[in-house]
C-alpha atoms as one frame of an Amber mdcrd trajectory, in Angstrom:
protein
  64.928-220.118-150.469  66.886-217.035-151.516  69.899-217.401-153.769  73.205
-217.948-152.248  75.811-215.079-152.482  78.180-216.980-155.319  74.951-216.669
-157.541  74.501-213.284-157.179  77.819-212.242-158.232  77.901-214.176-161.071
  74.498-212.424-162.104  76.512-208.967-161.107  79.306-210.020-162.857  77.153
-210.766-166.232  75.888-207.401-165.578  78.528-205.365-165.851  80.287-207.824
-168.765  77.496-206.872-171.067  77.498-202.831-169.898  81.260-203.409-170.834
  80.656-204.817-173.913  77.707-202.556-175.110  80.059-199.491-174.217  82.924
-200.915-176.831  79.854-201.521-179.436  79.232-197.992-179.331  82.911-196.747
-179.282  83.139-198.953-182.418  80.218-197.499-183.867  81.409-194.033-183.445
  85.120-195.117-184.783  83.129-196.393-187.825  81.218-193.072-188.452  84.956
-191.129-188.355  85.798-193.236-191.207  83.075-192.191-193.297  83.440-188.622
-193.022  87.231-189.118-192.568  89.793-185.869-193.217  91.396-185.681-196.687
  88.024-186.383-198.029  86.971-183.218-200.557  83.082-181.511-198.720  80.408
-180.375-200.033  77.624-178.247-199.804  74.080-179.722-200.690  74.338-177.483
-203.864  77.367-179.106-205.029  79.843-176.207-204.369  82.838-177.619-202.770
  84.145-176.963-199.150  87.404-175.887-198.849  87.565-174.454-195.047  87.023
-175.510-191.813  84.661-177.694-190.508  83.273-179.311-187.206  80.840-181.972
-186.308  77.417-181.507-184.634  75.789-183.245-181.839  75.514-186.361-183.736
  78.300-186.279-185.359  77.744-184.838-189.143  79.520-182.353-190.748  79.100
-178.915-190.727  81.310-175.444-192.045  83.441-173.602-190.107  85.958-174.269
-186.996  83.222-174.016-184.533  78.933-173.910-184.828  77.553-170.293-185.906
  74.242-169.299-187.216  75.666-169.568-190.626  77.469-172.847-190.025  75.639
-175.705-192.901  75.911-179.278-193.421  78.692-180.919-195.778  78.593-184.134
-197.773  80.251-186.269-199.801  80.225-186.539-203.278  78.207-189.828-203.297
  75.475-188.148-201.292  75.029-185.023-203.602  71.528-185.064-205.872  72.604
-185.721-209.702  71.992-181.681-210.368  74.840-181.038-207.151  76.994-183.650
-209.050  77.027-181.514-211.911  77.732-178.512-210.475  80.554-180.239-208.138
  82.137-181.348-211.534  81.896-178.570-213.133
């Protein structure tokens, strides 16, 4: 006997509560990501040489130089994620 039509919008319903909710997992996730690479936060280049202009975010949301994406446009970090060498030089 086929389900009655009460049953099937409750299924519907559950449907589209946990599209809803997966959606404001991912908005949260992205919110989270901002933070990390949030403004007023010094960049720099892999080599340790600090970013002082512009900058934009790729695709997937890193980092790079410059107000939009050129050829010459590179990724930025944080101090935290330069090698020990970069560190030095970032210091210096």
């Amino acid at each position: 006997m086929p389900p009655n039509n009460g049953t099937m919008q409750i299924k519907s319903w559950q449907s589209s509560n946990q599209k809803e909710n997966i959606s404001q997992a991912c908005k949260l996730e992205k919110e989270k990501r901002k933070e990390v690479m949030g403004k007023g936060v010094k960049h720099y280049f892999k080599n340790g040489k600090e970013h002082k202009g512009a900058t934009h975010k790729d695709a997937k949301g890193r980092v790079m130089s410059g107000k939009t994406h050129t050829d010459s446009s590179k990724f930025l970090v944080h101090m935290k994620d330069l090698s020990d060498k970069a560190k030095k030089v970032a210091r210096a």
